[in-house]
KOLPAKE-148177 format. One record per atom (N, C-alpha, C): residue in one letter; z, y, x. Coordinates in steps of 0.05 Angstrom, whole numbers, plus 5000, padded with zeros to 4 digits. Layout:
! KOLPAKE-148177
AZYX ...
***
This chain:
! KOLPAKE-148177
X485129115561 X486528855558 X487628765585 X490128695585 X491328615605 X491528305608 X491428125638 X491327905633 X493827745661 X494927625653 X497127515674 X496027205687 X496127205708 X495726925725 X497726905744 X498426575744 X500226525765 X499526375786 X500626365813 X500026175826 X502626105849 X503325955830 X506325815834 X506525435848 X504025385869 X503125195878 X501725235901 X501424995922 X500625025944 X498125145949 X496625145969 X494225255971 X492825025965 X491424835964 X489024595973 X486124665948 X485724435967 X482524425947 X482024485914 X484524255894 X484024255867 X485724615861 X487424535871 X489224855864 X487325095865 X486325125885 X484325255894 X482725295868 X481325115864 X477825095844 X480825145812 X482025035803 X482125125774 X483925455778 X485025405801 X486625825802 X483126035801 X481725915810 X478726075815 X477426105782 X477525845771 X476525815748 X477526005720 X480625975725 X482026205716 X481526475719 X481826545740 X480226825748 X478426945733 X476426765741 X472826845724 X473326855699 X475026725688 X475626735657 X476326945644 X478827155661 X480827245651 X478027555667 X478227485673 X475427785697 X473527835683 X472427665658 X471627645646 X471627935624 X474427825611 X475928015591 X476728165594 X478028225616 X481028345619 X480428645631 X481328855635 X480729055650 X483129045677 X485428895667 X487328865687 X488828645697 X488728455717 X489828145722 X492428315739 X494528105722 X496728045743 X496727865755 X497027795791 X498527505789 X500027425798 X502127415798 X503727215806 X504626985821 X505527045851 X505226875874 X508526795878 X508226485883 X509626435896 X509626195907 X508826205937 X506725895946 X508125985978 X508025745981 X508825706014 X505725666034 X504025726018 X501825746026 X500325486027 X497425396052 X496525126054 X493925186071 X491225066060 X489725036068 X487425346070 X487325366105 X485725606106 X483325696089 X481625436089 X478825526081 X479525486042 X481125386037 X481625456009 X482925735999 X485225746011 X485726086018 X483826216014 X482726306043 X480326496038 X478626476006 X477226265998 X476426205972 X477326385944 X480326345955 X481626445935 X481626835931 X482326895961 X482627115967 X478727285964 X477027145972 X474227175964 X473427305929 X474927095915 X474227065887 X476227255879 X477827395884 X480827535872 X479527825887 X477727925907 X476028165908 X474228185903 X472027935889 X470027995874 X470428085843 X472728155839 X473828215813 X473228445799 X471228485775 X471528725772 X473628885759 X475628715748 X478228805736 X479928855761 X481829115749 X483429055767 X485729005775 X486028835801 X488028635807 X490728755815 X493528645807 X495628715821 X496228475829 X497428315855 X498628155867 X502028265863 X503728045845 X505828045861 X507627855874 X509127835886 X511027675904 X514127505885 X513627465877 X514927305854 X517927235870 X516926985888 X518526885902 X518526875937 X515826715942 X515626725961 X511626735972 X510826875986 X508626915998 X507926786023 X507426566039 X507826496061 X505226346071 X504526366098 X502026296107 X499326456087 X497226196086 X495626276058 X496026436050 X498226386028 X499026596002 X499626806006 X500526976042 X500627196046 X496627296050 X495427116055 X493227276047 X491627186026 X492127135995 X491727155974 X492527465965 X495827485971 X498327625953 X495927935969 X494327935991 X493228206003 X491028175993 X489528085978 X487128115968 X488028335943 X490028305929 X489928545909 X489128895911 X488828935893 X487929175903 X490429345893 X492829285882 X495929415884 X497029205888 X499429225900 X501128975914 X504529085902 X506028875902 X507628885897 X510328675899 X511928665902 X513928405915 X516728515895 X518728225887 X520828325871 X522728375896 X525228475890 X526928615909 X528028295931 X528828165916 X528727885928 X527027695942 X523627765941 X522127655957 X521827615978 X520127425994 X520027406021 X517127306023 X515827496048 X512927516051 X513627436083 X511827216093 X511327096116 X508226986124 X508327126144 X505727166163 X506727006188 X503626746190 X504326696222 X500926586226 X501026436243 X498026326262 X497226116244 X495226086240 X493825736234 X494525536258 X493725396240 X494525156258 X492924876250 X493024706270 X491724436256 X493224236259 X493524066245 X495123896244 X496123656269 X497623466264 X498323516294 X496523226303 X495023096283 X492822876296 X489923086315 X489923246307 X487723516310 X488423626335 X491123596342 X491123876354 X489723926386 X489723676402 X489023726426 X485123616424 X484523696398 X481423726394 X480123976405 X478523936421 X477724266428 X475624416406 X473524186389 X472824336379 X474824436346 X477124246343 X479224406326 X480524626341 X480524676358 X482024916373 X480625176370 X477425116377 X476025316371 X475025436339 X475425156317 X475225316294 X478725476294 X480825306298 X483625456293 X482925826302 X482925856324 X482026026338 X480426206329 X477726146306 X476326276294 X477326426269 X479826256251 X481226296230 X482926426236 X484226486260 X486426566270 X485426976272 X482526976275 X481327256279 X481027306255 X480327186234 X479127226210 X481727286194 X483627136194 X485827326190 X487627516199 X486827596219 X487927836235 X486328046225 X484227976225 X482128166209 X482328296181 X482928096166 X484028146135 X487628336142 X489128216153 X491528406151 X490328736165 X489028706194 X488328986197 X487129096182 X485129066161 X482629226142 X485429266119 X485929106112 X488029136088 X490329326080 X491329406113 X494229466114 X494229676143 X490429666150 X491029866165 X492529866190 X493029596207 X494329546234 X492729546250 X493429566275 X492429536295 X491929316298 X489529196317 X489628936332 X492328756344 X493128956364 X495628916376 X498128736348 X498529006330 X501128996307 X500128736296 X496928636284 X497328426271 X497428196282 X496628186315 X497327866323 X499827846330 X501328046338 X504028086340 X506528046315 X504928086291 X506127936265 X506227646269 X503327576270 X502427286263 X503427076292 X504227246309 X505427056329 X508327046322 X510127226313 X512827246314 X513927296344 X516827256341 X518227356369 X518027076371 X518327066402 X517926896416 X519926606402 X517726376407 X519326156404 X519226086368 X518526296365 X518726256327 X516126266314 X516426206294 X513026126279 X513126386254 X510826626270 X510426766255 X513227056252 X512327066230 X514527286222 X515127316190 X518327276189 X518827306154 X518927706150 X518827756120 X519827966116 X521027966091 X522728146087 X524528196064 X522428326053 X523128456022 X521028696003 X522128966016 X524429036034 X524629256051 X524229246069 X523729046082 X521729076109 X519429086108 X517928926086 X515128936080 X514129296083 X515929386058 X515329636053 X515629876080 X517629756092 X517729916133 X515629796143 X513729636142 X511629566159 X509229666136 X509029806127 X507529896117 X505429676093 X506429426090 X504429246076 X504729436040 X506929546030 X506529646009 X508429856003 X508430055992 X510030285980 X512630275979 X514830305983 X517530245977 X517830245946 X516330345932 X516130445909 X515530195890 X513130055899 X512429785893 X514629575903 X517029635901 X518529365902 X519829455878 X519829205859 X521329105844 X523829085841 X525529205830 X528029235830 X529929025811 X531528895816 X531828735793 X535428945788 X535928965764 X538529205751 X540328995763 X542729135765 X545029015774 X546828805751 X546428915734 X547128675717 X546228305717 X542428365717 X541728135722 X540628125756 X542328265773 X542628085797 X545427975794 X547028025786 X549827835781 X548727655770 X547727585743 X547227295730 X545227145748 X543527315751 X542027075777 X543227015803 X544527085814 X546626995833 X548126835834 X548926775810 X551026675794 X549026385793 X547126405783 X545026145763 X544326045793 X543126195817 X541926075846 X544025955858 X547226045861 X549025935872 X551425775853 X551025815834 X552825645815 X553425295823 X555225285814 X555424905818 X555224775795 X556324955766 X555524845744 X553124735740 X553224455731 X550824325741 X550824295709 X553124405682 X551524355652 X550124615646 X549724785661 X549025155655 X546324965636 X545024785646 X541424745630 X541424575605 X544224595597 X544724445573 X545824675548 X547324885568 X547425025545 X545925205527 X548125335502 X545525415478 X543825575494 X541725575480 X539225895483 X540626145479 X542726145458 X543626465451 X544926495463 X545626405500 X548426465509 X547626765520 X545026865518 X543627125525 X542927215502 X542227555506 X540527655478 X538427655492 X536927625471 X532927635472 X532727905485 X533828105494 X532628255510 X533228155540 X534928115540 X536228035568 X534327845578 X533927605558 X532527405573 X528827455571 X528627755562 X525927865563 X525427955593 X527528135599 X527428335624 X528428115649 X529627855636 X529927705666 X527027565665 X525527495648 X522727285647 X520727475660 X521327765655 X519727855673 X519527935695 X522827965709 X523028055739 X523027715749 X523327565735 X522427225748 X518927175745 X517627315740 X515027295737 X514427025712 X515927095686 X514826765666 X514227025638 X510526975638 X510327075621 X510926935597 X511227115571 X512627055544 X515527075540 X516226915520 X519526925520 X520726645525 X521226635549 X522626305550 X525126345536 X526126145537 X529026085533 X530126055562 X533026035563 X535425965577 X534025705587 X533325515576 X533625305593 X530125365613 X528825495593 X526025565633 X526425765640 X528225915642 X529226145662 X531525955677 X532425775659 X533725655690 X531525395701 X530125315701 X528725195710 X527125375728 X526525595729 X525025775739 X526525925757 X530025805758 X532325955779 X532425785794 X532225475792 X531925285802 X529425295828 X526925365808 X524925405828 X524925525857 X526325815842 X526525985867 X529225915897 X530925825872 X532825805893 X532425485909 X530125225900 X529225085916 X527125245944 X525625485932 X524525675947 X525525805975 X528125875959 X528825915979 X530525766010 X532125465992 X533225336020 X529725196038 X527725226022 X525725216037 X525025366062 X525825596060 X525925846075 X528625796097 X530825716087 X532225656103 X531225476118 X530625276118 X529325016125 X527325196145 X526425326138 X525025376162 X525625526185 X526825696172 X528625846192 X529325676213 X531025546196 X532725246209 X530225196239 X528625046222 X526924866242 X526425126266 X525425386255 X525425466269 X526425546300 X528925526292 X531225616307 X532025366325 X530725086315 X531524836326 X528724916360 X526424946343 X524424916362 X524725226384 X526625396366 X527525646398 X529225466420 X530125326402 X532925136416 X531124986443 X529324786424 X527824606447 X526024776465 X525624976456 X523625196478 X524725206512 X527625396499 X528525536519 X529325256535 X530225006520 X530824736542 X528824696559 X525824756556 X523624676570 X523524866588 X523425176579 X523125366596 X525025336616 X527625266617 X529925276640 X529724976656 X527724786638 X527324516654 X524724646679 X523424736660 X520824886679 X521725006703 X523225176701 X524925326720 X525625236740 X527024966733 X528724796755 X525924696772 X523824626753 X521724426776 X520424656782 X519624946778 X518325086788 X520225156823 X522725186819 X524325196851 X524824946861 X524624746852 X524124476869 X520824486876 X518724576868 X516524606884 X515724726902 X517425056890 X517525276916 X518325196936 X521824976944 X522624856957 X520924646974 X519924516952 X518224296977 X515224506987 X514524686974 X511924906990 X513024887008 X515525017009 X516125157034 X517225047065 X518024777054 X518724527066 X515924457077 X513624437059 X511024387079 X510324547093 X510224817090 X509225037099 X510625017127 X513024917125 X514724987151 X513324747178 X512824527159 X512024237173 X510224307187 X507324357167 X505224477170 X504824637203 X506324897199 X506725057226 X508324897247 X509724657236 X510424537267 X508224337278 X507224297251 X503924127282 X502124247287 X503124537274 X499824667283 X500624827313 X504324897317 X504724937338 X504224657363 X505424517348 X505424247374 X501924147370 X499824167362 X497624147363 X496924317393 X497424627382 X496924797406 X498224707428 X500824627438 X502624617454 X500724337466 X500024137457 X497623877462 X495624017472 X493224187461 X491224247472 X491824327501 X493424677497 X494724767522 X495224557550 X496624417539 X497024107558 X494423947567 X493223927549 X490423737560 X488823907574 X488824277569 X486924357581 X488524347619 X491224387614 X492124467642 X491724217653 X491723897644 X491223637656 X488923637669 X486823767651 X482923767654 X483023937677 X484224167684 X484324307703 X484324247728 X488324057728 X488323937749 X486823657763 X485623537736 X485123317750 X481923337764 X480523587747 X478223757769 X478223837788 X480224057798 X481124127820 X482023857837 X483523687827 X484623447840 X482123247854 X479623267834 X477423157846 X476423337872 X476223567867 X474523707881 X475923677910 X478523707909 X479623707926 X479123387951 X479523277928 X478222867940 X475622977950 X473723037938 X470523047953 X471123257982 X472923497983 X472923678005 X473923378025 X476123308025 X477623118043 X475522878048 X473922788027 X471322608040 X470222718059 X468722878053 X466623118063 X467723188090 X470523218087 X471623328126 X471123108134 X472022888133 X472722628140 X470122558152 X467922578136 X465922528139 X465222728170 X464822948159 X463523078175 X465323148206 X467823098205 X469223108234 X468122818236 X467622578236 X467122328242 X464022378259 X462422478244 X459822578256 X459922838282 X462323028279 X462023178305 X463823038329 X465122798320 X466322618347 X464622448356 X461622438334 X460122238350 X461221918346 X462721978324 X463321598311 X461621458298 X459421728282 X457921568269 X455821728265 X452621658254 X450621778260 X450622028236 X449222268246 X448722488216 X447222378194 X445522248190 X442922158181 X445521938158 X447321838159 X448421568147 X450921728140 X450822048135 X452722198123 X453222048091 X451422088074 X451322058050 X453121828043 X451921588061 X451821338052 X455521288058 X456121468082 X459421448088 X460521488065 X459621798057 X461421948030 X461521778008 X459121578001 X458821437976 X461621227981 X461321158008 X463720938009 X466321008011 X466521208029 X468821378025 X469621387995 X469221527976 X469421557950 X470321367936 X469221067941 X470320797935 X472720667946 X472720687973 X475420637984 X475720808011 X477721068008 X477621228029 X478921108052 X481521008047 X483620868069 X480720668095 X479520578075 X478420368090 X476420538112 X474920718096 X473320858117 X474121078139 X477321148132 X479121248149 X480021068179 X480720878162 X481420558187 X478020528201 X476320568201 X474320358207 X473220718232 X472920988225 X472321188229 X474321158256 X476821138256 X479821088279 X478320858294 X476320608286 X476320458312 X474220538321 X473420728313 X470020778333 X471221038353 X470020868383 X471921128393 X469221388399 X471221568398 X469821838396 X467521818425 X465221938419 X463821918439 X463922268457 X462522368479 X462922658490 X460122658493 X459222938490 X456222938489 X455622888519 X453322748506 X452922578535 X450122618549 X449122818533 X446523128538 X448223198559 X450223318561 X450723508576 X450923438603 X452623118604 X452723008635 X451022868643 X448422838620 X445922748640 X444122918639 X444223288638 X443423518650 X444823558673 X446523518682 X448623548704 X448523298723 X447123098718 X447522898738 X444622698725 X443122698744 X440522528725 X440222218735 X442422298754 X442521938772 X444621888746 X445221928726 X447421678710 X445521768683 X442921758679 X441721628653 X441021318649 X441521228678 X441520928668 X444420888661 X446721018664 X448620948657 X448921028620 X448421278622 X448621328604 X447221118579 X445721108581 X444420948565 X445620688565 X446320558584 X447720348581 X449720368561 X451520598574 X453720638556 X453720658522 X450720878522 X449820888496 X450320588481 X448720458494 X447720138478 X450819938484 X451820028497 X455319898497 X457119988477 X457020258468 X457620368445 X456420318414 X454120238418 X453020228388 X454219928388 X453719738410 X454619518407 X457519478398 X459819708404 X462119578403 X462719758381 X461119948365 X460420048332 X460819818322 X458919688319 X457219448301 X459919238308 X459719188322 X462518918326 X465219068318 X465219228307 X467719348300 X467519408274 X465619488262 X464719458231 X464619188221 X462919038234 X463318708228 X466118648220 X467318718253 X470118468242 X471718668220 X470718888209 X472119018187 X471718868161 X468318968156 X467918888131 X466518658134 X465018478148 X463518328151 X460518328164 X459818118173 X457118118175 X454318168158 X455918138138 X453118188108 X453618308089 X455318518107 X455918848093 X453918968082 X454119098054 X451919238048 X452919498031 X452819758040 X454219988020 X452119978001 X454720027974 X453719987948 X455720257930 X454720317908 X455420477898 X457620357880 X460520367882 X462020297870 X462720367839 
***
């Protein structure tokens, strides 16, 4: 016994549970289910459901492609265990997705993500692709959502036999051509006999309407498909809108990706000019630190002579070296001027070894000299002079 089912409605929840309910019924009896797809697809986890309950079947199943197979309903229409599409169909494969309140949810990203394997999985086991071929379906060429196919492309990508497409005779592809693009808008008023009962046998069944309709639900059923199809256009459409807005972003991207290179390289250039004039600074402070060391050292040598020719003229005592240099260091001019009024003394050892009748002179002289020291320092710096460390 043979049994026919259709599923000519979206994917969701209720669609879901009575297309399932049917199933079990007909799986029941039947040794062979047809069914009959033509759904723009819907909800993943109902899908699967469907596609679950349509291989627990022990009858067996043929899927065919009526009209259109898309999202979901391309993995329902692969649960059969023979497949089949009419010469006019269109089977479309692309990614899950979540809706667009969802979308920047991470943990919706990671179920999307999980459904997104689970059906890559079902087209490779099914049809025999590679990893690579089926995310490469389900992505489409770039910019586009997914991938459509004709029933002769299907059949070049290996989803089914060339053999398994449906042929509709040339006669009734003229009248359906005619009925999808017509403008006569009374064609659904006229008689039933404007066909013979075979004609409108062999079109009810390359339209997938089991029994014998009449003229007026074979055109209701031309209607369907050919609403089916500017659906397809429509997406195309949209599609082709969102390649449109892509490539606008990608060439906007472009522009700010070389206005950034531009300002990198604008800093990069900056960058290396203070790290040169940084160096060119240090360099400078070290040769300053240099000279103004050397410049000291050079000050303490010129104390230090000063000092020490002052002590071999006998201007001033060895023992009160230190205490010179400390003041020297504070104000040199002054201890230069004050060193000029002390007059140089001559050793005076020598001419009282040479003459011993002038040590009372000498000595006098001695104590006339320290005297006219001291009165000469006085009227310099004062009487209540005191060297101090400046």
């Amino acid at each position: 016994m043979k049994h026919i089912l259709t599923f000519y409605t979206e994917v969701s929840g209720w669609n879901a549970q009575s297309f399932i309910q049917a199933l079990e019924q007909a799986d029941g009896s039947a040794e062979e289910i047809t069914i009959l797809i033509n759904s723009a697809g819907g909800n993943c986890i109902d899908g699967i459901s469907v596609y679950a309950a349509i291989r627990k079947c022990k009858a067996k199943v043929i899927c065919v492609i009526d009209g259109i197979a898309a999202s979901m309903a391309s993995v329902i229409w692969a649960a059969g265990d023979e497949l089949y599409m009419r010469d006019y169909a269109l089977l479309m494969i692309h990614n899950p997705f979540a809706d667009y309140e969802h979308q920047d949810d991470e943990q919706t990203e990671r179920m999307v993500e999980s459904f997104r394997h689970q059906l890559a999985t079902i087209y490779m086991r099914r049809f025999g692709f590679t990893k690579e071929k089926a995310y490469a379906i389900m992505n489409g060429e770039e910019g586009l959502d997914g991938t459509f196919f004709t029933a002769q492309e299907a059949a070049e990508q290996g989803f089914l036999p060339e053999s398994h497409i449906l042929q509709t005779p040339q006669i009734l592809k003229e009248r359906i051509a005619a009925l999808l693009h017509t403008e006569n808008k009374n064609f659904i008023n006229q008689k039933p006999n404007i066909m013979d009962r075979e004609t409108l046998n062999v079109m009810a069944l390359l339209l997938g309407m089991p029994g014998e309709p009449d003229e007026r639900q074979l055109s209701a059923r031309i209607t369907q498909l050919r609403e089916a199809e500017e659906r397809a256009k429509k997406t195309e459409s949209s599609a082709q809108e969102l390649q449109n807005q892509n490539d606008s972003l990608k060439q906007e991207a472009e522009q700010l990706k070389a206005q950034m290179q531009e300002q990198e390289t604008r800093l990069a250039g900056s960058l290396q000019t203070a790290k040169n004039l940084k160096g060119q600074l240090d360099e400078a402070m070290q040769r300053i630190q240099a000279f103004e060391e050397q410049e000291k050292l050079q000050r303490k040598e010129k104390i230090e002579s000063i000092v020490d020719r002052a002590i071999l003229e006998c201007r001033i005592d060895k023992s009160a070296r230190q205490a010179w240099i400390d003041m020297a260091e504070a104000n040199t001019q002054l201890v230069e001027t004050v060193f000029a009024s002390i007059p140089a003394v001559c050793d005076i050892a020598k001419e009282i070894a040479a003459d011993e009748g002038n040590i009372e002179k000498a000595k006098a002289a001695l104590e006339s000299k320290e005297d006219i020291e001291n009165q000469t320092i006085e009227n310099l710096v004062g009487k209540d002079f005191k060297f101090k460390n400046l």
